[in-house]
N, C-alpha and C positions, 0 to 999 in steps of 0.2 A: 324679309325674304330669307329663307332656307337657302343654303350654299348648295349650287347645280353638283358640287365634284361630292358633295354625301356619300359614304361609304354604304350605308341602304340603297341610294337611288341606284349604284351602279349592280348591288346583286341584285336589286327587283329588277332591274333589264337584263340579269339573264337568268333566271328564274320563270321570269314571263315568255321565253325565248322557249326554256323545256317543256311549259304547262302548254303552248303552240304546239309544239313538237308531238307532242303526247295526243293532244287532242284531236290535230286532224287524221288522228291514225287509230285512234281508238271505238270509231264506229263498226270498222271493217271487220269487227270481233264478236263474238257472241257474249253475253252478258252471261257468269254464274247466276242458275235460276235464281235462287233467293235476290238477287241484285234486281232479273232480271224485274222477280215479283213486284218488289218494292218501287221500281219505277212504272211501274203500270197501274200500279195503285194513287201514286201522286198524282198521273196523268188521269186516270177517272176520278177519284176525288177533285181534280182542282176544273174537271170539265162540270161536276157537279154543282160548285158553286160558280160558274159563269152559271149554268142554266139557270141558279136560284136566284144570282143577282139580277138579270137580265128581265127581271119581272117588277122592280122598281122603277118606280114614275122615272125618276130622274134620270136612269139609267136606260128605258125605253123611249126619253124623249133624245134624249144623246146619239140613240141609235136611228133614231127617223132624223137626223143631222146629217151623221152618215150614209143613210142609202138617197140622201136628194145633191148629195156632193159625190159620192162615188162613180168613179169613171163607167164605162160599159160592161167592162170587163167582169166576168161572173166567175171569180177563181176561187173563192172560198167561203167558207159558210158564217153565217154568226148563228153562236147557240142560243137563240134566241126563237120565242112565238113565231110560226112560218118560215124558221129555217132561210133569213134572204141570203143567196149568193151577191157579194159585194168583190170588189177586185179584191188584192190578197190584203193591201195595206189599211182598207177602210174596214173589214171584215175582223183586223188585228185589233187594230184601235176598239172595234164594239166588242169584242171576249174582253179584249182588257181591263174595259170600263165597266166591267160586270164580274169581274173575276176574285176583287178584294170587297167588294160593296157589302157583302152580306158577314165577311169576317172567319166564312167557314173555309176558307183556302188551305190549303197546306203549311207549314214552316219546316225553317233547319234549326234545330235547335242548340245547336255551338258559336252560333254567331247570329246575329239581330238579322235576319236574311230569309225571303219568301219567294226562294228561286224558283218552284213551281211557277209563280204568278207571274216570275218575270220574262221568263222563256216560255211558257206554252200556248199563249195566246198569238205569240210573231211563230213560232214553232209550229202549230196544226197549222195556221192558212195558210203557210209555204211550204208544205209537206202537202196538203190539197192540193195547191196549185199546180207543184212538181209530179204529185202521182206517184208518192213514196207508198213505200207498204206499212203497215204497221207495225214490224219487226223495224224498220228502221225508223220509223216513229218512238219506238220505246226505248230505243238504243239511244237513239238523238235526245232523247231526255234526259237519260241517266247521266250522260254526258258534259250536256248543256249547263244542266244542276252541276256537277263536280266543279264545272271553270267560274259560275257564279259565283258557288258557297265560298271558294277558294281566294276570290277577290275579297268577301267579305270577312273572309279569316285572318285577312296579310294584309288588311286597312280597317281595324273595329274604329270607333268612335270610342273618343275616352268619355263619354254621356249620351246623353238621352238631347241631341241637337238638330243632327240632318235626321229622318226618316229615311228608312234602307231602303223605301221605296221607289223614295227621292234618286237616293243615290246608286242602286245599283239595278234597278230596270233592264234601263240602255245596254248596259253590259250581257244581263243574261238575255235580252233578245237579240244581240247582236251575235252572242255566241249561239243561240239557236238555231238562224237563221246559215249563217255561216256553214255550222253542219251541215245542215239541211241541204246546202248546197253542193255542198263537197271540196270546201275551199283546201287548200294546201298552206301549211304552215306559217307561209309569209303571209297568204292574202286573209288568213284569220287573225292573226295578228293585225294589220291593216285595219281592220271590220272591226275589233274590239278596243284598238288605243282610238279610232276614231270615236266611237260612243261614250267614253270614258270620257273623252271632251266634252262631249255633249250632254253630260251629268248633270240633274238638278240639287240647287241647296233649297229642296223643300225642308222647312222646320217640322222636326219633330213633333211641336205642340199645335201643328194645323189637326193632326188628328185630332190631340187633346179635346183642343178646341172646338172641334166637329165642323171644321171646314171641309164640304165635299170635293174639294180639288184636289184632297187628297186620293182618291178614287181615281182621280184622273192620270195620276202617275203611271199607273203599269199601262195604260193605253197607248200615253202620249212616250214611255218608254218602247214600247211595242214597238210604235211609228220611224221611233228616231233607230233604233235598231238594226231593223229594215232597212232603210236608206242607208247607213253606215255602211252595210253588207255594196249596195247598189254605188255608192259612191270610192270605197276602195276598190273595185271591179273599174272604175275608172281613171283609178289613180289618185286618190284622193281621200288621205289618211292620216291617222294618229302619227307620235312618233314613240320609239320604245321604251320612252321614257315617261309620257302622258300619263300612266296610269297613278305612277310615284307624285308626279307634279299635284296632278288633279286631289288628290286624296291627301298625302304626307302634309304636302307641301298648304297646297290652299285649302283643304278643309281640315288641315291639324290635327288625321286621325293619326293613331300608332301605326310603325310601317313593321309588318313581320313577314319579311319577301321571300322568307322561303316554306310559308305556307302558298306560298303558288305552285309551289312543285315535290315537295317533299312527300314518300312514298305514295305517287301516282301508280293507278292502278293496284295498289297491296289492300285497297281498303275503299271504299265509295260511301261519300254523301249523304246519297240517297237510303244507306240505311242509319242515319242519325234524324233523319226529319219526324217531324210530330203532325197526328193528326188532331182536329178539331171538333168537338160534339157540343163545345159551348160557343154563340154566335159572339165572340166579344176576344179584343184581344188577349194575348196567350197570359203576359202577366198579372191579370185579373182570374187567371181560371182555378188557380190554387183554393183563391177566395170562395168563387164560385162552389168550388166541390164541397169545401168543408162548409157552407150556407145548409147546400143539400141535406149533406150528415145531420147538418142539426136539425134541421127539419123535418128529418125521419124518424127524428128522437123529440118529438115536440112534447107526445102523453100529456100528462093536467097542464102543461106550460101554454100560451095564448099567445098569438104574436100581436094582436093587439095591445099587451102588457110590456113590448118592448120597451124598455127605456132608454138604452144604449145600444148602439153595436161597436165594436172595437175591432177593429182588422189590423192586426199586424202582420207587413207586408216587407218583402224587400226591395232593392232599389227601383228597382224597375214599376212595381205596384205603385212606392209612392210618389210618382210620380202622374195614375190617374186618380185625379182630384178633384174633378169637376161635380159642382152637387147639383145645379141645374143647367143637365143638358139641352141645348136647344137642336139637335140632329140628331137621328139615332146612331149617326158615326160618334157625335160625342157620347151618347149613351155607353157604346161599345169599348170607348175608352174611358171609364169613369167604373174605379170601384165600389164607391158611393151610389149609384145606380145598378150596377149590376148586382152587387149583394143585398139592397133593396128588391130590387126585381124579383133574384132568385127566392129570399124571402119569403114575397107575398105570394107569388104566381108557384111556386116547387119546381122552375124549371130555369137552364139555360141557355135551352135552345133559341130558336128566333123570336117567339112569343114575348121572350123577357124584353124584346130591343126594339119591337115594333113601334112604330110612332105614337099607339094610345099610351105606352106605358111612358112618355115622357110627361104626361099629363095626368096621371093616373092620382089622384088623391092621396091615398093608399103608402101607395113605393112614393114619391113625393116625399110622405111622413116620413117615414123610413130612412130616404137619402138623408135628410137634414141628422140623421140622429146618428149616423157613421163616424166614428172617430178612426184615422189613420194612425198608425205608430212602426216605427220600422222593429224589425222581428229582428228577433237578438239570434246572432251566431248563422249567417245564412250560408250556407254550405255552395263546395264549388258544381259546377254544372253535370248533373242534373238539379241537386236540390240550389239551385238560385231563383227559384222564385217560389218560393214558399207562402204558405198563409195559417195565420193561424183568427179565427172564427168566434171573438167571444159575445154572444146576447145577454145583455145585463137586465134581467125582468125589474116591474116595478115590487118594490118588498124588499129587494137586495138579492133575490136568487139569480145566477153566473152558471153557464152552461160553454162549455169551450170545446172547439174541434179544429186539428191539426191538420194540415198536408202541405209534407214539404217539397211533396214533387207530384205536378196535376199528372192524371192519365193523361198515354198518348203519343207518350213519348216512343224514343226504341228500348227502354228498359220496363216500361209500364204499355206496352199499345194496344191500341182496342183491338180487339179482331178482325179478321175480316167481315163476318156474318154484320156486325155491328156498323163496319164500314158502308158494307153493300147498303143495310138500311138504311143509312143516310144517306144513299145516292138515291136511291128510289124516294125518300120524301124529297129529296131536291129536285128531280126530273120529272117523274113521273106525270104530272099533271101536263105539264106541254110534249117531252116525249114516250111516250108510254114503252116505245122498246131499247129505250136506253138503258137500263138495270142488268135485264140479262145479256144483249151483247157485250155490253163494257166489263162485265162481269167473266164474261168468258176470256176477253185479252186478259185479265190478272191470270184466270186461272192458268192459264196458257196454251186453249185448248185451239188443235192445227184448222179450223174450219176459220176461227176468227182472226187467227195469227196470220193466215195465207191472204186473206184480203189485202187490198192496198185501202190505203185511209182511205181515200174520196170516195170508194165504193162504202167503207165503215160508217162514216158521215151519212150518208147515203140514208141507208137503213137506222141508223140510231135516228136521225130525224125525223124520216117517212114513216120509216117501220115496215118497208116494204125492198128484195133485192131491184137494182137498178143495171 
């Protein structure tokens, strides 16, 4: 046990005390457009992949779970086939369990952390339920993300052990919710050291592994969130010191407690986050691209003729290893798989991860033939996760393609036109007028800005005003 009197544990309680302070006062403000752009973009991208997830077996059977348990109450929506109104907390739980499923969610890329996923799903059905607008929908985002990322900046993990979805859920749904509410300094504080309690030590290697309960983290983070919010509303809360204990202390991350508050407001989060075009986690995507590259570059070469592949990867790559995934979650964490996939199919979209491709003859061949190595000299963030791509044919010809830093990021980001179309291949098929409304809150245009959410909802699901 760590000594209570730690000279960290007493600045991270007051440190924690500013980023409170900061927080319940910074919705009241209007976002710098480019800020405000970027958090409206996390927010339709990460409603994009609920809607994409939401179309998985497992993920629609999870959801008929919760509308035969859900109270009467019809306060918010799941993005989901038929749109059901479910109370706020059952409605939360099914975004959330559809939100990482498909791998296309958002990230922050300064710290191991998918603050989208873990505020927006407790964040829209308590913004429906309350009958906020969507201005303060996009605000409560940008937000939400800043007190998340900020937990996850001032407690990294010194490896690859709890999964950050594990561990900081609770947190950004309770700081969502919190907003959302309009709590005051103490009672958000209260709402967020209580879920900081309530943190899971999911391991890191369930994803590996392709255990779907990893899935079930941002749901059941959603869940506990919420309540956190409803349960310090009655007195019954963390203490200012929970957050240090939980983390420093029992899961033996680094403590840097004055990335909880150190120049709040000078700078936001949300423009450090990366977006996703490849279905597979982020430190496989380096590999992924430079696969493409070679691929584009095939001419007289056969990938039949493969003899080798060789990926050198950094920490984080080599860490997915898995050569026969039995889930397409493990698929998703396996670079062995993914640069197979990307290989035989030319793509890394969801195709490459779909359940026939774990069975696939073909990529099968392929996976076994991947050799790991870690990439010499990997640079600090952005180039930390690097890849570099080599195909060794049979004959002894060697073809190699680098990238030390995947698109995506905020020094490489896709566009938005690029954005947009993958929101339309994600919706479209169940809401057909979800592209251009959610389209129009990035651009910032006053028809869609002046709605309140429950009426946006409304129409992105129907397609029709209400």
């Amino acid at each position: 046990m760590r000594s209570k009197y730690h000279p960290a544990r007493a600045q991270a309680a007051g440190t924690l005390r500013e980023l409170m302070r900061w927080a319940a006062g910074a919705c009241a403000h209007p976002l710098p457009e480019p800020v405000r752009r970027r958090a409206a973009m996390i927010l339709v991208d990460d409603i994009g992949a609920i809607v994409a997830g939401s179309r998985e077996p497992q993920v629609k059977r999870a959801r008929e779970g919760f509308m035969r348990t859900a109270s009467s109450a019809a306060e918010a929506t799941v993005l989901a086939d038929g749109a059901p109104r479910l109370d706020r907390y059952s409605a939360a739980c099914a975004n959330g369990m559809a939100i990482t499923w498909c791998e296309l969610d958002e990230g922050f890329r300064n710290a191991a952390c998918h603050a989208g996923a873990y505020t927006i799903p407790a964040l829209i059905a308590e913004a429906e339920a309350r009958g906020l607008s969507v201005v303060q929908v996009v605000r409560a985002v940008c937000v939400a993300y800043e007190v998340t990322t900020r937990f996850a900046l001032a407690y990294p993990f010194p490896g690859f052990c709890v999964h950050p979805h594990a561990a900081f859920a609770t947190i950004g749904a309770a700081a969502a919710v919190s907003l959302v509410r309009g709590h005051d300094a103490k009672m958000m504080q209260d709402t967020i050291t209580g879920a900081a309690s309530m943190t899971f030590a999911g391991p890191f290697d369930t994803a590996v592994e392709g255990s779907l309960v990893r899935n079930g983290w941002t749901a059941a983070g959603a869940w506990v969130g919420m309540r956190a919010a409803d349960w310090a509303e009655a007195g019954i809360a963390g203490g200012i010191d929970t957050p240090y204990d939980v983390f420093a202390t029992n899961f033996r991350t680094r403590a840097i407690p004055e990335a909880l508050s150190e120049g709040l407001g000078m700078g936001w989060s949300v423009t450090d986050g990366y977006h996703k075009m490849f279905a597979c986690c982020n430190y496989a995507h380096a590999a992924v691209e430079a696969t493409l590259d070679l691929r584009s570059r095939l001419q007289k070469y056969k990938i039949s003729e493969i003899e080798e592949i060789v990926v050198e990867t950094g920490p984080g790559g080599l860490a997915l290893t898995t050569v026969e995934p039995e889930t397409v979650l493990a698929a998703k964490f396996s670079i062995p798989h993914a640069v197979a996939a990307a290989t035989q199919l030319g793509t890394g979209g969801a195709a490459a991860f779909a359940y026939g491709t774990l069975h696939d003859a073909a990529i099968a061949g392929l996976r076994r033939r991947v050799k790991l190595a870690a990439f010499a000299d990997v640079g600090p963030p952005p180039r930390d996760r690097p890849a570099r791509v080599t195909w060794k044919f049979l004959g002894g010809t060697e073809i190699s393609a680098v990238v030390e830093n995947p698109r995506g990021g905020a020094d490489q980001p896709f566009d938005e036109p690029t954005l947009l179309s993958k929101l339309a291949e994600n919706t479209r098929a169940v809401f057909p007028a979800a592209p251009k409304l959610l389209a129009a809150i990035i651009a910032g245009e006053k028809p869609a800005l002046a709605r309140d959410w429950r009426e946006t909802v409304a129409i992105v699901t129907k397609g029709v005003n209400v």
